[in-house]
N, C-alpha and C positions, 0 to 999 in steps of 0.2 A: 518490256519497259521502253518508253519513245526517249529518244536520242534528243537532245537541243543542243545548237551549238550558238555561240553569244549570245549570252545569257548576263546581263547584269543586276544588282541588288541596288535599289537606288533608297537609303531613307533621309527625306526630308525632316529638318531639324529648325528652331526659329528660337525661342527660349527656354527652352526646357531642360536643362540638365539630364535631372532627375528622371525623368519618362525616356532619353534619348537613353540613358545609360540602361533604363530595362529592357529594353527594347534592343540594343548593341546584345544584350547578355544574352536573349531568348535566339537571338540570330546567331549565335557564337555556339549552340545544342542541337540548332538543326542538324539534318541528317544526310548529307551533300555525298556519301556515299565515295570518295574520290573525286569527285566534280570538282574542277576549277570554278569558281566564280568573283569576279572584282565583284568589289563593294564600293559603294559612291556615297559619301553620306555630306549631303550639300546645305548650307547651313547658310540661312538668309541674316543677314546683318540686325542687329538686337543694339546695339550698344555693350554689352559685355562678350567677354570671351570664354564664359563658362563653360554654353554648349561646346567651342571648338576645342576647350582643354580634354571635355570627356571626349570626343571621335580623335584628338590628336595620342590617347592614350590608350583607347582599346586597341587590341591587337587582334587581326584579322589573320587565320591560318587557312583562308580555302581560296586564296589569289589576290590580287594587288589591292590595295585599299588608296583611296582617293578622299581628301578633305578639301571640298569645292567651296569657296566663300565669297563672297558680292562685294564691293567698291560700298554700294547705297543699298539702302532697302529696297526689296521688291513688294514685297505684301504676299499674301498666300495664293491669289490668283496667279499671278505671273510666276512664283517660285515654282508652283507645279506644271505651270504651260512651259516653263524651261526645262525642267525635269524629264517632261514629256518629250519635250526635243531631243534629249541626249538618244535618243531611238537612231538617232541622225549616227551616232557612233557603236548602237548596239542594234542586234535585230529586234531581240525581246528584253523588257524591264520587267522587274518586281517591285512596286514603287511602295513603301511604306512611310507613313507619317509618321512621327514622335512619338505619339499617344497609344502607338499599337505595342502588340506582341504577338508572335507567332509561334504555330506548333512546330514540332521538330520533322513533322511531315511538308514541312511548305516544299520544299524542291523538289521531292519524290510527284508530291501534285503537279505544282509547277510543269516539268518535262513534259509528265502525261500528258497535260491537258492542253501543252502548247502544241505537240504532235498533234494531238486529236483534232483544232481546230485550226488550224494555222492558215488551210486555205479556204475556210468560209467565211467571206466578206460581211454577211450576215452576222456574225459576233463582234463587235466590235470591243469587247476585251474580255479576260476574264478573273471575275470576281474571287478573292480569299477570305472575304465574309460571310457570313451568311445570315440572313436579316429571319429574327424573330420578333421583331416588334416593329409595327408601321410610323414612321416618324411622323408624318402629313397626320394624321388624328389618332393619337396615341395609342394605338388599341393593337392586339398579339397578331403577328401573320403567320403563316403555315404554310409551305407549298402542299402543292398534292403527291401522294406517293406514288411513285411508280418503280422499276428497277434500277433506275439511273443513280447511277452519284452525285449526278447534278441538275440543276433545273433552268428555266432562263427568264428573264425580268429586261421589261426595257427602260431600266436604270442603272444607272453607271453607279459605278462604286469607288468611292474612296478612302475606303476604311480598309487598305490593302488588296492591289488589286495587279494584274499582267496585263501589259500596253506591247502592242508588237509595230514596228516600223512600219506596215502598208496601213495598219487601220488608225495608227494615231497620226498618219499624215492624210486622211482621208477624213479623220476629224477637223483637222487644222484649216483643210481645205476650203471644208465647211464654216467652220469658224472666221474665218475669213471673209466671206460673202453674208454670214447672216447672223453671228455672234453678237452683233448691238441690236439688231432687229428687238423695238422693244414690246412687238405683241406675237407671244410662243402659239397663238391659237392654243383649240379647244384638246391636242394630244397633250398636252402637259399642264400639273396640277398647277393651280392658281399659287399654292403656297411655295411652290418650289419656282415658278416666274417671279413670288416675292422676296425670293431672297437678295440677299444684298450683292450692290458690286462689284464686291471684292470676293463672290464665291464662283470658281472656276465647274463646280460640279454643278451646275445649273445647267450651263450650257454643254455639256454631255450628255446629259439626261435629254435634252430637246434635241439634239443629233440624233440621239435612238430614236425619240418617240420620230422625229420627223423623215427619217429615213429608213424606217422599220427594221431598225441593229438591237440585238440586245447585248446582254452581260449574260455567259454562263459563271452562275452561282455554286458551290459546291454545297451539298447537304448539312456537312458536319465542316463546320468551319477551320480555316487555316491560318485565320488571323481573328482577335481579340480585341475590344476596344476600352481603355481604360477611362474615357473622356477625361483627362487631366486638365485644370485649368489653363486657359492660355487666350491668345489674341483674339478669337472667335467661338469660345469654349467659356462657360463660366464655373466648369466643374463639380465635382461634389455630387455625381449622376453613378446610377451604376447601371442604366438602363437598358444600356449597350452592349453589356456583355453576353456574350455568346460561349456554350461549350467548344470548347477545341478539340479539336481531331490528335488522339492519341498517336506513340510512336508506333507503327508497324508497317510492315514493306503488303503493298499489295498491289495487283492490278485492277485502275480505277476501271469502272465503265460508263462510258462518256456518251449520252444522247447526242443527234441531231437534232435540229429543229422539229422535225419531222417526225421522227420518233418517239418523243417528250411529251407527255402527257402533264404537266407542268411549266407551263409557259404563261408569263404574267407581264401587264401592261407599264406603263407608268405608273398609274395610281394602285398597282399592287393588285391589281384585278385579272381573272385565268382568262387567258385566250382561249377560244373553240368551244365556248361550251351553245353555242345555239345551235346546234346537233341535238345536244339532250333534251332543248327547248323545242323541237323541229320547227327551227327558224332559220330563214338567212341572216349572215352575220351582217349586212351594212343594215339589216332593219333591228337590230338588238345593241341596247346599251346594257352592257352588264357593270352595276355602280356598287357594288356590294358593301363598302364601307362610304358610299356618301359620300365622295367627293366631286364626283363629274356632275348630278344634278342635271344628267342628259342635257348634256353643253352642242353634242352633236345635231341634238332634235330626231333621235331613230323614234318611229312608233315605238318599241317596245322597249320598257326601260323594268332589272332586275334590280329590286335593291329593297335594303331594311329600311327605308324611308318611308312616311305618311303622303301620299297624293289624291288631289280629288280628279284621279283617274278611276275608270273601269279593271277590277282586278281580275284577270285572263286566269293565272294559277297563282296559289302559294303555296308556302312551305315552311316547315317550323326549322328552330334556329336552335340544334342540338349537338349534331356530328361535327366534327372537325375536321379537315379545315372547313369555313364555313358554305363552302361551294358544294363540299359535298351534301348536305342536305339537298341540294335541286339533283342533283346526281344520283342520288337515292330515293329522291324522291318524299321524302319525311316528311310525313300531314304537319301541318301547324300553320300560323297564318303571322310571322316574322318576316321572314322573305317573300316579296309579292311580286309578281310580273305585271305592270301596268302596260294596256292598251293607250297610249298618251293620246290617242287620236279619239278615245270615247269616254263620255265625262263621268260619272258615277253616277248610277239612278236616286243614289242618296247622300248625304256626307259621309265619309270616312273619318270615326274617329278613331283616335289610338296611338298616337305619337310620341304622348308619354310612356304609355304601356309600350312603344317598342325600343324607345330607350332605355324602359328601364332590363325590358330584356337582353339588351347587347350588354350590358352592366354585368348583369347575371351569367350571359356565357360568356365575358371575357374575364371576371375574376374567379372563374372554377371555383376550387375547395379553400379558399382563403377565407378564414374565418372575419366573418359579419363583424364582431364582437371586438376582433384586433381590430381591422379597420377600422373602427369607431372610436375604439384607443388613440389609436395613432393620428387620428386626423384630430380629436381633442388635444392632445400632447401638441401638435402641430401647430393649431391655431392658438395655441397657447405660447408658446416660443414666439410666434411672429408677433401679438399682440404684446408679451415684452417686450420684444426689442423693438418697437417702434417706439414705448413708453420709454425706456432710457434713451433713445434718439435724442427724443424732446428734450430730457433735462440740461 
């Protein structure tokens, strides 16, 4: 088991009560083993003093407990770029938001995984989420399996996550010289450039993309997301949640880069696969959910998109995760390799037909029959309440 020493628990609080208190309770079962660790639970100015009543109440048994509060508001951007800072008094943070909850495996990970990566610059944190669903176009993600426990993404996580003092001031650094820069270029999703000014994980995600850092993700997750309503939340979602990682003692096994046979870009796309294509990799854009629309300009663009390109190879849209179909090579003609540099001897049709295909392999066995329920029941409720608005 890997040793850490200053080690803190940071959870940011704003107005929530209610989520801060499950979240205090889920942290109060973890499994610390004897481990000292302070907890910081820093609570951004609201106007009430709800939140500070629950953190000035729970009781903290595994080391000092701190209740950090602000003069003025900060907003959530800066509440976590201070957050971040506290590095400045610890070597490693566990930084959770309100909204989360953890398994009782978090510090058993945690340790692991700080020993494992602490001195490759290349990680720039590591993740206790673990993303089953792609936020940028709503649709399910899967890494690829391999032996590892973990995999790596070059996007930053928020939704509980380990910041260590060399790489969060190696962020900062960066943020510094090029955090208003207001064009991310073509390594970062347009939708994630669009997010608002007040969101601090934007500008993480484009330190990865533009410095080639990612986030090791762990398989089976160590934090939970309950999306509860709040500042930047409008709630009432359960889309986020993810299975958590049972209690048991084990030794993780933690890839390198290099070893990892799961490694994924900003827009959630696998690195290295133009080996299986026998391509070089600056001439291949792999766009598999249709976000980048070969923003690059490589001749060779992979994607379940319609183009009036020349198609090199395809592939049908059955195995999961969806990369492996090219990997295995599966006839069918969903995934297409476009030659961008040669135009089609004819049109290409089919665009509906391959949307309606991604439909079909992203809702599995979910009955046709509900769905069609429920989106009637659905549009039924909204078309109420719009009618009692009016009256």
């Amino acid at each position: 088991m890997g040793f850490v020493s200053d080690l803190a628990l940071v959870v940011i609080g704003y107005d929530r009560p209610n989520a801060l208190s499950r979240l205090l309770g889920s942290l109060a079962r973890v499994a610390f083993d004897g481990a000292r660790v302070p907890l910081i639970i820093s609570i951004d100015r609201s106007g009430s003093d709800a939140v500070q009543r629950v953190a000035d109440a729970f009781s903290w048994e595994h080391g000092e407990k701190i209740v950090r509060t602000f003069p003025e508001r900060l907003g959530l951007k800066q509440h976590v770029l201070a957050c971040g800072d506290l590095t400045r008094d610890h070597e490693h943070l566990i930084v959770l938001e309100d909204d989360l909850y953890v398994s009782r495996n978090l510090h058993r990970f945690a340790r692991q995984a700080i020993a494992f990566y602490r001195n490759d610059a290349r990680v720039a944190g590591i993740a206790l989420y673990s993303h089953l669903w792609h936020v940028g176009c709503h649709r399910p993600f899967l890494p690829l399996d391999d032996p590892f426990d973990a995999y790596f993404m070059q996007y930053a996580c928020s939704w509980g996550q380990i910041w260590s003092r060399e790489r969060w001031a190696e962020f900062r650094e960066w943020y510094g010289r090029r955090g208003d820069d207001p064009d991310p270029g073509p390594r970062v999703p347009r939708y994630v450039a669009r997010w608002s000014d007040r969101s601090w994980l934007k500008h993480h995600i484009r330190f990865c993309a533009e410095t080639g850092r990612y986030f090791a993700y762990p398989r089976v997750a160590l934090a939970t997301n309950f999306s509860d309503a709040g500042q930047h939340s409008g709630g009432g979602e359960n889309g986020y949640q993810v299975p958590l990682q049972e209690p048991y003692e084990k030794a993780y096994r933690f890839p390198s880069l290099e070893e990892s046979s799961a490694v994924y870009d900003a827009f959630f796309e696998p690195v290295g696969m133009a080996d299986a294509l026998k391509l070089k990799p600056e001439e291949l854009c792999i766009d598999l959910y249709g976000l980048k629309g070969n923003l690059e300009g490589r001749r060779y663009w992979l994607t379940q998109e319609a183009a009036e390109h020349e198609i090199v190879r395809s592939f049908g849209l059955a195995m999961r995760p969806h990369e492996a179909n090219v990997l295995h090579e599966v006839p069918g003609a969903e995934i297409r390799l476009y030659d961008t540099a040669r135009r089609a001897a004819f049109p290409i049709a089919g665009a509906g037909d391959l949307r309606d295909a991604r439909v079909k392999y992203d809702v599995r066995n979910l009955s046709y029959r509900l769905l069609l329920r429920y989106s009637v029941r659905l549009a039924a409720k909204r078309a109420w309440a719009k009618l009692t608005r009016r009256k």
